[in-house]
matplotlib code that plots the C-alpha trace (Angstrom):
import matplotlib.pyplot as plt

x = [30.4, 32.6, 35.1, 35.6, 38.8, 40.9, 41.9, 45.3, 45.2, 49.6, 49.4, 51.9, 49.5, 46.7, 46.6, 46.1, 43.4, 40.1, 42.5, 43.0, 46.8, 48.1, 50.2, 54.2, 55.0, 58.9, 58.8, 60.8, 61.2, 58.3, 55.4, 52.5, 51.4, 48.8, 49.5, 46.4, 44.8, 47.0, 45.9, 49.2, 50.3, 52.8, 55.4, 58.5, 61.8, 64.3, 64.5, 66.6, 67.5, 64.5, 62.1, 60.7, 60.6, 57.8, 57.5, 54.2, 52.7, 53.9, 57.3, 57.7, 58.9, 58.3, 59.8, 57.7, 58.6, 58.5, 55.6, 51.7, 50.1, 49.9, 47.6, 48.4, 45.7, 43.1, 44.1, 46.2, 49.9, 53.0, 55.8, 59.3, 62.6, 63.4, 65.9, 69.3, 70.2, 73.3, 76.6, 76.4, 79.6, 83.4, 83.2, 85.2, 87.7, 87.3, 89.6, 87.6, 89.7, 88.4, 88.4, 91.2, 89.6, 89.5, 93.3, 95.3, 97.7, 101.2, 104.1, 105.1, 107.7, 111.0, 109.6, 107.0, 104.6, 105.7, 103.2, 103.4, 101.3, 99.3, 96.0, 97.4, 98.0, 94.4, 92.9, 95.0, 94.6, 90.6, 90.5, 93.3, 93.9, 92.9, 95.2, 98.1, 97.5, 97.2, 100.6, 102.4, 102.9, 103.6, 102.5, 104.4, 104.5, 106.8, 105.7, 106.8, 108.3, 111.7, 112.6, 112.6, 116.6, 117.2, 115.2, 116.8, 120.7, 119.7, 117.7, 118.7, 116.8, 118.0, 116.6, 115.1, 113.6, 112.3, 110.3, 107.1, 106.7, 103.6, 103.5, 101.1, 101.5, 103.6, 103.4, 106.5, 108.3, 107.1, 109.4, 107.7, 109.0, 112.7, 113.2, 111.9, 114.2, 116.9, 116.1, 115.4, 119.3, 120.8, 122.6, 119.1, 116.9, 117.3, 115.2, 112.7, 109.8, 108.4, 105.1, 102.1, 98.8, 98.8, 96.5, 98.2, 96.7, 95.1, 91.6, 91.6, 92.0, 88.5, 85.9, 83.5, 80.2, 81.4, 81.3, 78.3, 79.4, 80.0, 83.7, 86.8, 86.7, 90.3, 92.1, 94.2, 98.0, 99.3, 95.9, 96.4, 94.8, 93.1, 91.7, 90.4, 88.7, 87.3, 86.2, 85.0, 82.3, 81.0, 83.2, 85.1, 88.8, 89.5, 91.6, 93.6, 90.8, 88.1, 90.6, 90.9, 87.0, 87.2, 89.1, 87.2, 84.5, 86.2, 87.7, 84.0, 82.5, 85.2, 83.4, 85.4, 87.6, 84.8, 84.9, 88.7, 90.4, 91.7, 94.6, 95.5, 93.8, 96.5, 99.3, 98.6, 98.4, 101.9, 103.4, 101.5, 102.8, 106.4, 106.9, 105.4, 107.7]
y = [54.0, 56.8, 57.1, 60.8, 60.6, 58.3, 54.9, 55.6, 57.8, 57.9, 59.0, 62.3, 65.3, 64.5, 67.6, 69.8, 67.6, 69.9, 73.2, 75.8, 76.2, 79.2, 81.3, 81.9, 85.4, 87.3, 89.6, 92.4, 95.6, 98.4, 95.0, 96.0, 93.1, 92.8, 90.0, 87.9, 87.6, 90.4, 93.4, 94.8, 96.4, 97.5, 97.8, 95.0, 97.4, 94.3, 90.4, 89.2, 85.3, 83.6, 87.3, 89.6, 93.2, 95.1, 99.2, 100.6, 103.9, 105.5, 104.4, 101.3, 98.2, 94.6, 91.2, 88.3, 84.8, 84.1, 81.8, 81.4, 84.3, 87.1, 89.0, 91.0, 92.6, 90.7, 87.0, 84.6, 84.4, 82.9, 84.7, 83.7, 85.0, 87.1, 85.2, 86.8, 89.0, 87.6, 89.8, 92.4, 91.8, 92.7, 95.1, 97.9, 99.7, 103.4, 104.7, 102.9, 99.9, 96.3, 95.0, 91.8, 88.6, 88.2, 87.3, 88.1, 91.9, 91.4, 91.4, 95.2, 96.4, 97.8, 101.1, 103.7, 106.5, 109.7, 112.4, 115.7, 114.9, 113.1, 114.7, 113.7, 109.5, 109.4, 110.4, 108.6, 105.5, 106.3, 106.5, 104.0, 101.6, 98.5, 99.0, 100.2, 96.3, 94.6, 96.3, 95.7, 99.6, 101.4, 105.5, 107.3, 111.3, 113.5, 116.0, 118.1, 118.1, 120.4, 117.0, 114.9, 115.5, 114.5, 111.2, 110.5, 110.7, 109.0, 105.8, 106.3, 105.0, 102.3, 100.7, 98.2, 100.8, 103.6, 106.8, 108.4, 111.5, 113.3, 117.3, 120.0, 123.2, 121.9, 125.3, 127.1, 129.0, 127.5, 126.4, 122.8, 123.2, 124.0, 121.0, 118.8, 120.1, 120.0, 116.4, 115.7, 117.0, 115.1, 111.9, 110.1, 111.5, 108.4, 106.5, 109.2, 110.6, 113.7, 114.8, 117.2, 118.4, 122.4, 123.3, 125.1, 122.3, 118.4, 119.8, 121.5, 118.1, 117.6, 118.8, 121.5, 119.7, 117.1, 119.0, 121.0, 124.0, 126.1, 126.8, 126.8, 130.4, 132.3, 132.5, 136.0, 135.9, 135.8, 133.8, 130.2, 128.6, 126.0, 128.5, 130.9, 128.2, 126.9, 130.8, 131.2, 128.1, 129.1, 126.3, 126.3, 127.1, 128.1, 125.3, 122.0, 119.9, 122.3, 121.9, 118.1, 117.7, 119.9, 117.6, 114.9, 116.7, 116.9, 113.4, 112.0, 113.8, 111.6, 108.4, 107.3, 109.1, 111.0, 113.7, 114.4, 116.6, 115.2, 117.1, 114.8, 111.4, 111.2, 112.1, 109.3, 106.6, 108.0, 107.2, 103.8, 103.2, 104.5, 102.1, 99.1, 99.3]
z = [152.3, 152.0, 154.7, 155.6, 157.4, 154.8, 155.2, 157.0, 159.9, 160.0, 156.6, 155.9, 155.4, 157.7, 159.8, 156.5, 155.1, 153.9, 154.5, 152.5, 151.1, 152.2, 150.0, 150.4, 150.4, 150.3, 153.4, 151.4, 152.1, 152.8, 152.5, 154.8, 156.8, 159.3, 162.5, 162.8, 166.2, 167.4, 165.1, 165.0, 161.4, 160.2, 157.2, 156.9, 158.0, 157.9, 158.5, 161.3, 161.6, 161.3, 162.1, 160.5, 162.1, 161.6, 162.0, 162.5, 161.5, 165.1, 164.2, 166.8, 166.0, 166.7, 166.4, 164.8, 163.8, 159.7, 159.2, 158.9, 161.1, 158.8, 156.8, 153.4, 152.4, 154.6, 153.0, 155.0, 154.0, 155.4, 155.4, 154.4, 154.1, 150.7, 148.3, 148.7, 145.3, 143.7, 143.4, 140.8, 139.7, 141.6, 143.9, 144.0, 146.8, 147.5, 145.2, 142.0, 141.7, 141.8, 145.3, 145.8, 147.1, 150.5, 151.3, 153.9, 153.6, 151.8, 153.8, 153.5, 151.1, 151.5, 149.3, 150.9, 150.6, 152.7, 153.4, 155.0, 158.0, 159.9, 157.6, 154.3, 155.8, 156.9, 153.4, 151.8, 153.9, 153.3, 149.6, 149.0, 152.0, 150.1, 147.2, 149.8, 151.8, 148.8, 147.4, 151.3, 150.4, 154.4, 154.3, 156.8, 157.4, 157.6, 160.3, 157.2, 153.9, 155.7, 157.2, 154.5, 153.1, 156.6, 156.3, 153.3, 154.4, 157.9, 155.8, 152.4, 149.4, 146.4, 143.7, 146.2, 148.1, 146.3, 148.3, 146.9, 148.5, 148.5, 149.5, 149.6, 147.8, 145.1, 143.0, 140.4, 143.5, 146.6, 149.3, 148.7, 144.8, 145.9, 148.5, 145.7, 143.3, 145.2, 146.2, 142.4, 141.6, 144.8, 145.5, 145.7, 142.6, 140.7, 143.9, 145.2, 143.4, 144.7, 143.8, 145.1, 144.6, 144.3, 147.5, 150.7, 152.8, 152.1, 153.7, 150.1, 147.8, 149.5, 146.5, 148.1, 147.5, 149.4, 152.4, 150.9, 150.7, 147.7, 147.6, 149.8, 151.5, 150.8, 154.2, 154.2, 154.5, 157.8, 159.5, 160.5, 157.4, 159.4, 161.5, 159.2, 157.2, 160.4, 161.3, 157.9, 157.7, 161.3, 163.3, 166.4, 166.0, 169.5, 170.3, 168.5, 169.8, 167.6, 165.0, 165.1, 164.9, 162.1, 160.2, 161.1, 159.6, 156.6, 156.4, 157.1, 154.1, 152.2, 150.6, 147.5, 145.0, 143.6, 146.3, 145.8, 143.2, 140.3, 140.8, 144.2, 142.6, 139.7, 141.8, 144.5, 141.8, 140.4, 143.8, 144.2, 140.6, 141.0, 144.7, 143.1, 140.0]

ax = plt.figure().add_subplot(projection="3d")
ax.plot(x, y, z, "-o")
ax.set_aspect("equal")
plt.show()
């Protein structure tokens, strides 16, 4: 006589006997999935340890436990984490370098970066704050590039301790051009290299499309240049507070090096290059 419920009633498996297996399915992204017994539907938005969250057409989300429960396409599935996708290879930093293992910063160098201002060492710590830590290279401004013969008598440079200086408006004739000549010719050329993109202000080494707009409006001589940008793209430029969200408007359009001039990019790397030396 055949004995319907087996011959050993410990034996592994017994709960599943005369059930139907029920298929494994990734919960990836955008899968439709139905909650049996519950009728709630909805499309996988994300999987949070051990649960899948599930959006439905209204645009509300739930919380479910991976598992059996679930219905794709009317047949029973269980649902299980997606497999992780491997690395697609070394990442990169901001300014297009490959990214340095995860290590602790080097202990900062005698040499530095000097900027004009505050503006200039927050792009440049955006796009190249990686590469500075892993160099141990310090940016510090200037509050102006009229101070910087002063910095240099006060804390002098050597071969040991060599300045980069970056400056805006770095044009034949400029005041900028003079100070850097002068510095060039001076006790301390040999150590200091001085170096500058040719825009009256670092708002302007941001490219246009970046901020989406279609070019840099022309400011007339004698107007605030800050403020008559601002006044020109329809912002607030009553006060330094409308002028500081400005520029955080600016610096957030920033992502990587592709939405700076080329004309800043190369000099940075100079100065990285020259401090590193």
């Amino acid at each position: 006589m055949d004995d319907r419920y087996g011959s050993d009633v410990l034996a592994a498996g017994w709960r599943d006997a005369g059930r139907r297996p029920v298929p494994q399915v990734a919960a990836s992204a955008d899968l439709v999935v139905e909650v049996a017994g519950d009728g709630y539907c909805g499309a996988v938005v994300g999987v949070h340890s051990g649960h899948v969250e599930l959006e439905d057409r209204h645009g509300r989300t739930r919380l479910f436990p991976l598992g059996r429960g679930f219905l794709v396409e009317g047949a029973a599935v269980e649902l299980v984490a997606p497999p992780r996708a491997a690395p697609a290879g070394r990442a990169l930093t901001a300014s297009g370098s490959f990214a340095p293992e995860a290590t602790r910063a080097r202990v900062a160098r005698a040499s530095r970066i000097l900027v004009e201002g505050r503006h200039d060492a927050e792009l440049v710590e955006k796009v190249w704050g990686d590469d500075l830590r892993a160099e141990g290279v310090v940016v510090e401004y200037l509050q102006g590039v009229d101070l910087l013969e002063a910095v240099l008598r006060d804390d002098p440079p050597s071969s040991s301790r060599r300045y980069g200086v970056l400056v805006d408006h770095l044009v034949p004739g400029s005041k900028e051009s003079r100070i850097a000549q002068a510095v060039a010719r001076g006790p301390h050329g040999a150590h200091v290299r001085i170096v500058g993109h040719p825009h009256v202000d670092v708002w302007q080494c941001v490219t246009p499309s970046a901020l989406g707009i279609a070019a840099w409006p022309e400011v007339p001589r004698g107007v605030d240049w800050k403020t008559g940008v601002c006044r020109a793209l329809g912002w607030p430029a009553q006060t330094p507070a409308d002028l500081a969200r400005a520029w955080q408007r600016v610096l957030g359009s920033v992502r990587s090096y592709r939405d700076l001039d080329p004309a800043l990019l190369g000099r940075v790397e100079e100065l990285i290059d020259f401090v590193t030396a």
